[in-house]
Structure formats: C-alpha cells, structure tokens
C-alpha positions in Angstrom: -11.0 -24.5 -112.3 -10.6 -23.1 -108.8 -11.6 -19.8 -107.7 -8.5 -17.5 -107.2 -7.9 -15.9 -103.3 -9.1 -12.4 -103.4 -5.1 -11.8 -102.6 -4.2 -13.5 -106.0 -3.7 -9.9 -108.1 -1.5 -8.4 -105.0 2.0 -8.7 -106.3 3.9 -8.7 -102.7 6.8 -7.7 -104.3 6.3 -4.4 -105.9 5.7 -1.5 -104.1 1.8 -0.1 -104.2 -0.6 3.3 -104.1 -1.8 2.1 -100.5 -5.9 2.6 -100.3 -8.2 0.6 -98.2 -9.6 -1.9 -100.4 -6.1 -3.1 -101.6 -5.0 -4.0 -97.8 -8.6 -5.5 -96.7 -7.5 -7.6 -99.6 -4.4 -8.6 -98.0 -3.8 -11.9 -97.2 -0.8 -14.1 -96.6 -0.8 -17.3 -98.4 -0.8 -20.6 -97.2 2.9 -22.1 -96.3 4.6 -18.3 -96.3 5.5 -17.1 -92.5 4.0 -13.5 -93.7 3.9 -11.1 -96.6 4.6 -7.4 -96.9 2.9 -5.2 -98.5 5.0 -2.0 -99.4 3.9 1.6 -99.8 4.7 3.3 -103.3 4.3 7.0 -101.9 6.6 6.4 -98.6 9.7 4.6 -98.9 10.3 1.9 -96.1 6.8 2.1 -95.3 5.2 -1.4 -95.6 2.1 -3.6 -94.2 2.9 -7.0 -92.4 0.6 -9.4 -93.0 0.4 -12.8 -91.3 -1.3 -16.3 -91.4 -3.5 -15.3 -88.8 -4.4 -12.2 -90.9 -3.3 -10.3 -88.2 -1.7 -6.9 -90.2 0.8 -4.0 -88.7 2.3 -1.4 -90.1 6.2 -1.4 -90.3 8.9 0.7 -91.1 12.2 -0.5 -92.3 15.6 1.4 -93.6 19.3 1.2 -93.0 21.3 3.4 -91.2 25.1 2.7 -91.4 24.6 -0.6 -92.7 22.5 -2.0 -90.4 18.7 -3.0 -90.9 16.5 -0.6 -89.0 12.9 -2.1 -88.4 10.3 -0.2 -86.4 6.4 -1.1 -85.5 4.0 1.7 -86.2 0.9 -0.4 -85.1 -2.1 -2.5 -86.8 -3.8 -1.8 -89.2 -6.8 -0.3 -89.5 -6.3 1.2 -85.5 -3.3 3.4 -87.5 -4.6 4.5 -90.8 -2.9 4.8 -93.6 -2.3 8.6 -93.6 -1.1 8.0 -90.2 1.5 5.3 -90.7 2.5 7.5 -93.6 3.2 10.3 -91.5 5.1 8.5 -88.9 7.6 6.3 -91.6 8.0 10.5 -93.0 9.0 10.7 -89.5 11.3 7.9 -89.0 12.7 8.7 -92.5 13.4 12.4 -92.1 15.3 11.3 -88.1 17.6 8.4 -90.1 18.6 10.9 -92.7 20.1 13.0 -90.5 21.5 10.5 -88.7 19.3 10.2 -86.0 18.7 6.3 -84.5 15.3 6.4 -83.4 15.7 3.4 -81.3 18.3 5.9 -79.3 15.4 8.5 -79.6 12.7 5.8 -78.2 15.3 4.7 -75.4 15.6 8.5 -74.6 12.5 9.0 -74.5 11.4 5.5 -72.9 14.4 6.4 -69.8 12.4 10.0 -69.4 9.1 8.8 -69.0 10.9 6.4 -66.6 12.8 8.9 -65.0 9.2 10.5 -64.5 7.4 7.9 -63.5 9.9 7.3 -60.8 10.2 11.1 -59.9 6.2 11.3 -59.5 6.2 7.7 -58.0 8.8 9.4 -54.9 6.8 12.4 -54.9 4.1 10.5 -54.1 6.3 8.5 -51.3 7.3 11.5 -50.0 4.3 13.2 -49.5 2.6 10.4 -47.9 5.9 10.0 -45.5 4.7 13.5 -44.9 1.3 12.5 -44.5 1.8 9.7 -42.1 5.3 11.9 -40.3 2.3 14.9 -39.5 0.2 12.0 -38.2 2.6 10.8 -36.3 4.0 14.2 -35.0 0.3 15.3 -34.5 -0.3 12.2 -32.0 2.7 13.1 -30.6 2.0 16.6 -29.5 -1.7 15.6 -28.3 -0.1 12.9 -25.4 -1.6 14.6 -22.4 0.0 15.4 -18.8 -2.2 12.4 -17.5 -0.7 10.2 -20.0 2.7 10.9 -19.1 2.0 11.2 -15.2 1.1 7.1 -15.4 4.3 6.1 -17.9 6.4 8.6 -14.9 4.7 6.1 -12.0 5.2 3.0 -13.9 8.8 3.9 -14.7 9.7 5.5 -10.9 7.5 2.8 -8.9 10.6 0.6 -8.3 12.7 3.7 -6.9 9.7 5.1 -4.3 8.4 4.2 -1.5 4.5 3.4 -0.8 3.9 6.5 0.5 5.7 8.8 -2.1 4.0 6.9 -4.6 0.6 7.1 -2.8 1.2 10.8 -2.5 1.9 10.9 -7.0 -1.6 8.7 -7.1 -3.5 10.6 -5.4 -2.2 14.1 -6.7 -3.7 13.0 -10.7 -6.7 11.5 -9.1 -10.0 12.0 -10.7 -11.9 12.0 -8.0 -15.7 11.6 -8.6 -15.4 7.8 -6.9 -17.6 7.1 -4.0 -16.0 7.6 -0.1 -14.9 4.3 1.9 -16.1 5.9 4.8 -18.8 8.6 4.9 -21.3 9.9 2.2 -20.3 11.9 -0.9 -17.6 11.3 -3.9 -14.1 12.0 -3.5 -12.8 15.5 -4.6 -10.1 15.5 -7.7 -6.0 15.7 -6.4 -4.4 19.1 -7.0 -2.8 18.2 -10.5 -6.1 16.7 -11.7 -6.2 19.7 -13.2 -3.6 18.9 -15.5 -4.4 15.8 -16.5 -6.4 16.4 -19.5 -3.9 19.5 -20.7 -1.1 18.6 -23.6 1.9 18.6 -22.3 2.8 20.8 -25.0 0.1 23.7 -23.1 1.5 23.4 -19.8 2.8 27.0 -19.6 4.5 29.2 -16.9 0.8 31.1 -17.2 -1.1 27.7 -16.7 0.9 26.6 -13.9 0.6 30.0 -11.8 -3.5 30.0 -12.7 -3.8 26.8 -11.1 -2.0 27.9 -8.3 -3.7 30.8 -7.4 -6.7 28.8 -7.2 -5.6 25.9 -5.6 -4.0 28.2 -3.0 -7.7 29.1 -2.3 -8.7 26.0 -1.1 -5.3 23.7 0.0 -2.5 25.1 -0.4 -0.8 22.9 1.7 -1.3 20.1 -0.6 -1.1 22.3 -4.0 2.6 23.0 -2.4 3.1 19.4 -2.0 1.7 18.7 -5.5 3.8 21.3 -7.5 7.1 20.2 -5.6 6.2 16.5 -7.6 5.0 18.1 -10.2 8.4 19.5 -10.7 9.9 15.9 -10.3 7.9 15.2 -12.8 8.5 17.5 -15.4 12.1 16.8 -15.3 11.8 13.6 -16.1 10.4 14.5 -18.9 13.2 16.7 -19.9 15.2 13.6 -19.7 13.3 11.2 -21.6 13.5 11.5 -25.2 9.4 10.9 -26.3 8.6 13.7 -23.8 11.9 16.7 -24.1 10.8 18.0 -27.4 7.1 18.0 -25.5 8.4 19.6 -22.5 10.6 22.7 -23.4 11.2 24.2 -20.1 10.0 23.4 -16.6 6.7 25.2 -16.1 6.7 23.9 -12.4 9.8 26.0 -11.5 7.7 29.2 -11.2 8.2 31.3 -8.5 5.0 33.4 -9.2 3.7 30.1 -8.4 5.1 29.7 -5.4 4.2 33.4 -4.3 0.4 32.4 -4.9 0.6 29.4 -2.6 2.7 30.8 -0.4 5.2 29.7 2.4 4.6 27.3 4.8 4.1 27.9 8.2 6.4 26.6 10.8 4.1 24.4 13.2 4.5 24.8 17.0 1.7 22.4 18.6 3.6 20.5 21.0 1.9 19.1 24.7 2.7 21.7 27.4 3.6 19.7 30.7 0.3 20.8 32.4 -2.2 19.1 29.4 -0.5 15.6 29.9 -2.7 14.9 32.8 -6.2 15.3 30.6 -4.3 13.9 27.4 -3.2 11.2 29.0 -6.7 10.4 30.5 -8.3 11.2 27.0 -6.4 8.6 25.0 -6.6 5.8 27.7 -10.2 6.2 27.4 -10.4 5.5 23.5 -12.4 2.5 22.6 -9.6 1.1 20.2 -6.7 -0.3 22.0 -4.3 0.1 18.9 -5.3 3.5 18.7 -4.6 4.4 22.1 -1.4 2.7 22.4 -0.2 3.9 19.2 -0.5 7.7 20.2 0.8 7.4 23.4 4.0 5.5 21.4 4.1 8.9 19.2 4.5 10.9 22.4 7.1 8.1 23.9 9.2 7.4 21.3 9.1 10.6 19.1 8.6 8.6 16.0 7.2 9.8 13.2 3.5 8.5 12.7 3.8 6.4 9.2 6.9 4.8 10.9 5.3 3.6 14.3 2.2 2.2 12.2 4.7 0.4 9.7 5.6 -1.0 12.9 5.6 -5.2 12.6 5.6 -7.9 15.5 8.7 -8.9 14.0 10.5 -5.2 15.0 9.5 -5.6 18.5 12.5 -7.7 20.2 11.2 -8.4 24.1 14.8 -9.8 24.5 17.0 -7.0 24.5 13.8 -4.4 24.7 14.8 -2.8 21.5 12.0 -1.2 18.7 13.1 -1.4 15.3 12.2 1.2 13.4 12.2 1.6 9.8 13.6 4.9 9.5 12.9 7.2 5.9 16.7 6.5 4.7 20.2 6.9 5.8 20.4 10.0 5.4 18.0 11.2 8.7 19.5 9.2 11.1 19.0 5.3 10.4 21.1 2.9 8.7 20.1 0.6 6.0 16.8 2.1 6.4 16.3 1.4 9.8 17.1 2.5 13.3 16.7 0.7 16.8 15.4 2.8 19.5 14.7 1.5 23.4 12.1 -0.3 24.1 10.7 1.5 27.4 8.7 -0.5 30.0 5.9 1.3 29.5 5.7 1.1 25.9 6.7 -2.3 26.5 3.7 -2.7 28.7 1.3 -0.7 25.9 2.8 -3.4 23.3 2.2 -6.5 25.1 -1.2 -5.6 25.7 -2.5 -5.3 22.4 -4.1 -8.1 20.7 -1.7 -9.9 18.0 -3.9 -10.0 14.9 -1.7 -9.7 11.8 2.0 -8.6 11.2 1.5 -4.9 12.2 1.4 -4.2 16.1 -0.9 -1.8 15.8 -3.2 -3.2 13.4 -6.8 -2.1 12.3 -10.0 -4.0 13.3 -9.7 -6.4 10.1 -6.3 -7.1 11.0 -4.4 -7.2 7.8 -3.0 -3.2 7.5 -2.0 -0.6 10.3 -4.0 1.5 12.1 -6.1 3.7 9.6 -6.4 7.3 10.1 -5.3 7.8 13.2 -5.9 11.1 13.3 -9.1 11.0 13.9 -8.9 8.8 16.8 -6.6 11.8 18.2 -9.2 14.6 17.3 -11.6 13.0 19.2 -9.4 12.4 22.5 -8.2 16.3 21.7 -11.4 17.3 22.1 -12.0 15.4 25.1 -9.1 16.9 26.7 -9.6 20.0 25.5 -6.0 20.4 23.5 -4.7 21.1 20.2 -2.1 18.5 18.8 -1.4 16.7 15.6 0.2 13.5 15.0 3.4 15.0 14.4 2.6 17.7 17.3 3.0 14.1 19.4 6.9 13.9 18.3 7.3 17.8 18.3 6.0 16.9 22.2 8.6 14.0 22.5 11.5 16.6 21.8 10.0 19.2 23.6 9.2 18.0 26.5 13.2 16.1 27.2 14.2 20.2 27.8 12.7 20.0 30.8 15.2 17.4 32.0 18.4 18.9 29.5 18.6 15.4 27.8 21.4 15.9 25.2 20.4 16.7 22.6 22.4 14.3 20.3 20.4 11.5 22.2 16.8 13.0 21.4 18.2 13.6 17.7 19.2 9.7 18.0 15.7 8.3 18.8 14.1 10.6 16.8 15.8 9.3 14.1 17.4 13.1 12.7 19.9 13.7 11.0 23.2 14.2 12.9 23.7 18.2 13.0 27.6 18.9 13.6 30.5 17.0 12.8 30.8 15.8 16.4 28.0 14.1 16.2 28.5 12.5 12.7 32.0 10.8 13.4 32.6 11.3 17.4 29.7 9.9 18.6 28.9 6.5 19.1 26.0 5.8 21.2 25.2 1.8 22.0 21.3 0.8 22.8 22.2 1.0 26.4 23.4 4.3 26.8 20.1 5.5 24.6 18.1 3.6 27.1 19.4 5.3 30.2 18.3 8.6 29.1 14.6 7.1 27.0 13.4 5.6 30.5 14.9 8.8 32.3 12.2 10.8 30.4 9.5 8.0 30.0 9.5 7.9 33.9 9.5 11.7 34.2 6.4 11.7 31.7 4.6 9.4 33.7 4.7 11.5 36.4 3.9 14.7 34.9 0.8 12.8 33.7 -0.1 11.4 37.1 0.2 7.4 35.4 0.7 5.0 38.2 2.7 2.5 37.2 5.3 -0.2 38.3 8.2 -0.7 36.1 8.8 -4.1 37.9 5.9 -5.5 36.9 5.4 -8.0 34.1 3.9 -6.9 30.9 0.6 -7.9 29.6 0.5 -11.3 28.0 -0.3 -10.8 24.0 -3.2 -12.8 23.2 -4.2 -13.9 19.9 -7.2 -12.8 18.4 -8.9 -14.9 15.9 -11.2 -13.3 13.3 
C-alpha cells in the first residue's frame, strides 16, 4: 500500500483553526495549479499554496459583486496572527464600503507624490548648490581677468600705441630690463589686478591714487583715464554689469590726489639753436640726429615721424606723408601730407635705407627706439632743456617770429582746424604750404648758423646690408 502525502488529512475545502503544523503540512498535489487553505477564525482569510510549495497569504471578499483578492505576503515571513490582523483589516475597510485597492492607489500616488516632491527638493537644492557655485566663481573674476577679455575685445578698434599704453598699465612687472640692470617696476593699475571686480570701490580707487600720486602721477592720471574706459565697458557687457555697479574710476577725490596736469612750456628760444643744432649733428646715430632735427622742422609729433616709412617719402613732388592720429586733428583718412623741405630732404636722403622705416634702429626692422635719450644727451651737451614734444612746441613757436598764419602752422602740425573759417573756407594745396614751410626752414637755418645750399643735390641713399 502506498504511504499517504503528509497533506492527505487536509481537506482544502473546509475552512480550518490555522496553527503552524497544519500549514508546514501544506502541500498542493500533483496535477492541481494550487490549493487554498482557508482560515476558520477570519473569513476571506486563506493560504495559497502552489506546486513549487511556494505559500502566501491571501485575502478574498466581494464588494458590490465583484471578487476582491488581495496579497498579504508568504508565509511564514507574515505570521499567522499577522495575516489575521490584516484580512480584519481588509474586512472591516469592504464593510463599510471602502475599496482597498482605491485605498492602496491612494496611498501608492502619495508616496509617489512624495517621492517626486523629495526627488525636486533634492534637484532644487543642488540647482542651488551648483547656482551658488556658479555665482561664487562669478563674483571672484578679478580686475586682471577682465582687463585681458577688455584688450582682446577692443584690440581691433586701437591703435598700437593705445593698446601698448592698456598693456603696460596691468603689467606685472618683476621681468628683467632689455636695456640696463634691474626688473621692471609694476604699471599703475597693477595694483588692481589681483582685486575682485566686485571690491573695486570709490575708497580703493582714491587709496591707490594717493599713492601713485607719490611717485608718477603723470602716468596714474593716464592710467585712471583708461581705467575709466575700462570700467564702462564693463557696465556694458552683461558677465561684468552686475560685477561693476558704478564706475569707481569717476572719482573726483581721485583726481584731487593726482592732481592737474601742468601745462608744458619747453620750447627752443632762438638764441639755443646755435648749440642745439651743433649738439644733435654731433650724435653718433645718424637716424637719431636726423630724426630730432625733423621734430623741430616739421612739428610732428614724435610717434608720427618714427612711424615714418620709405614709402611716405615722395622725392617727386617733395611731399612727407604723415600718418596723422585721425580725422579729427587735422588729417584725412588718417593721414596728412606736409612739404618736404630741402633740408629735411637732404637729412632723409642721407640716412642709410635699412628696413621700411626711415628712421630705423641699428637692427633695422622697427623705428628709432627711445629717442629721448638720444635728445637728453645732446641737451646736455648744449646745455638746454627740451622734450620730444618741446621739439614741435619749438616748431610753432618759433614761425611767430616770422607771423606765419597761423592756419598754415595748424596745417603742418596736423591740429585740428580752430574756427569755422578754417574748417570750410580754407583750402590750402601742397604748394602754398610749401611757400611758407621753406620760408621758415630757411629762417631756422640761419638762426642756427647751418650753412647750407638749397641747390644742391641731396645725399644719395645707400643701402645697408646687415
């Protein structure tokens, strides 16, 4: 006879007293899908058990005619007290009415609903996180930071000498000197450079003045006029206006510390051309010497004559052209032609033709470097005081002395026209600029005791080759 299942005395389909032993008993028999085992105590309450002898708890009932069936878990993870309690549960909620498949959806959309809310909590505060970040790195960009973006961006609007003037006014300093011993000394707005832009104050602006104004004032004016320029670009750009409130540079206790500047007066008297004359002739550089007596001949300004190129000089019609700041001071299109005289003819042609600049340094390949030393040292020689500009301040000075018209000075000088006359009534050709130029070249001359024959042929121009 075979040995009964240990299942064989479970009748599946009366309802039992639930106790441990009966459901380890359990089992589904062979063929049948799965078997129930129902609780006598809790109605609806009953264990599914399958072929696998996998066993969970379930609770069934009807509610409005439908078949409710809910899982309570396996068995024995959820006791049988607790399975009890929860089919109570369920039983109690469907008696009054209550779906609990609405209350688990409720309840399944609010811990959704939560999830989601703590899931953007969490979004948003690290959108705060990374926002503070982000603003935080904002406010730290420094004044030197911004000072390169502002030369980058205006580089294609300057000139080389406005931008050399923004260079060297955030300069470091600290690198070693191209000529002489020593390290270069930091440009006024170094100081600046590691501020935020956010601490540039009114306060920090007028500090630095009053010390700059100890030492060079001259260039802290320079430097706070483009530091202005700078600051209102920044007003205007839109990663920078938030930075830059207000315009610390417009300051006029500022100002007050670096004071006015002075009007200059030096300017050649008619008795010192004589020595100065004999002073720069006996410079060792031709180019230098040439190129100071052209200041005094032509009343250029100096970075104009030493932009001067072979190209400008036309031996043809003895015309200079000279390229002038802008329009707006006297030239046109950026340039202006003045006479060539035949003695700064003569001074040209006998210069050695080394490169495109006329009057070219020793190397060959830029103008004349620092001039202004070569003019110290003939100053001192002939016991004078003049700067480079004093030269032109000379050239305009000295044409009183002969009542030149003064529209005609203001014409090779390259200024700006001064009355309306001279804006739209006056036309004055080459020619008629020349009869007044050599008027006073020849009357310089004189005064300076130069011998010298305006007939004769100027100086060949000889290559040099380096």
């Amino acid at each position: 006879m075979a040995r009964p299942s240990k299942s064989a005395s479970i009748d599946y389909g009366d309802a039992h007293v639930l106790t441990h032993g009966l459901l380890d008993r359990a089992a589904c028999p062979a063929g049948d899908r799965f078997v129930l085992v129902k609780d006598a105590d809790t109605k609806g309450l009953r264990l599914r058990v399958t072929p696998a002898g996998g066993k969970f708890w379930q609770f069934e009932t009807r509610m409005k005619g439908k078949l409710i069936t809910r899982s309570l878990g396996e068995w024995p993870a959820v006791s049988i007290s607790e399975a009890q309690t929860q089919a109570r549960i369920l039983r109690n909620m469907t008696a009054q009415g209550v779906d609990p498949r609405e209350v688990e959806r409720e309840a399944q959309e609010r811990r959704e609903a939560e999830e989601a809310a703590r899931a953007a909590l969490l979004a948003q505060e690290q959108a705060e996180r990374e926002a503070a970040a982000l603003q935080a790195q904002h406010e730290a960009q420094t004044v030197g930071e911004a000072w390169t973006a502002y030369i980058e961006a205006r580089r294609p609007f300057w000139g080389a000498l406005h931008l050399a003037d923004n260079m060297g006014m955030m300069a470091p300093g600290g690198e070693p000197k191209k000529r002489g011993k020593g390290t270069t000394t930091p440009g006024p707005l170094a100081h600046f450079a590691p501020l935020r832009l956010l601490d540039v104050t009114g306060e920090t602006v007028h500090q630095w003045a009053m010390e700059e104004a100890r030492a060079r004032p001259t260039r802290a004016r320079l430097g706070l006029h483009l530091f202005n320029a700078f600051l209102n670009w920044c007003t205007e750009r839109p990663e920078y206006a938030d930075l830059v409130t207000a315009n610390a540079a417009k300051n006029r206790r500022a100002r007050e510390a670096l004071g006015k500047p002075q009007a200059k007066h030096d300017a050649l008297l008619k008795e010192q051309l004589p020595t100065f004359f004999q002073a720069v002739q006996g410079l060792r550089s031709p180019a230098a010497s040439a190129y100071l007596l052209g200041l005094l001949l032509t009343g250029a300004r100096p970075g104009e004559l030493q932009a001067l190129r072979w190209e400008d000089v036309n031996t043809q019609w003895k015309a200079l052209t000279i390229r002038d700041k802008d329009a707006s001071k006297g030239g046109r299109d950026g340039t202006r032609q003045v006479p060539l005289t035949p003695y700064m003819h003569h001074l040209i042609a006998g210069l050695p033709r080394r490169g495109d600049f006329v009057f070219s340094s020793e190397q060959g390949d830029a103008p004349i470097s620092r001039p202004h030393r070569r003019l110290a040292d003939a100053c001192a020689v002939a016991s004078v005081s003049v700067t480079l500009h004093g030269l032109r301040r000379s050239f305009g000075s000295l044409s009183e002395w002969l009542e030149l018209p003064a529209g005609v000075v203001a014409q090779i000088q390259g200024h700006k026209p001064s009355a309306t006359a001279e804006k739209h009534y006056r036309v004055r050709p080459l020619d008629l600029l020349r009869v007044h130029h050599e008027k006073l070249e020849a009357w310089i001359l004189e005064q300076a005791g130069v011998q010298f024959d305006v007939q004769a042929e100027p100086g060949k121009l000889r290559a040099v080759v380096s």
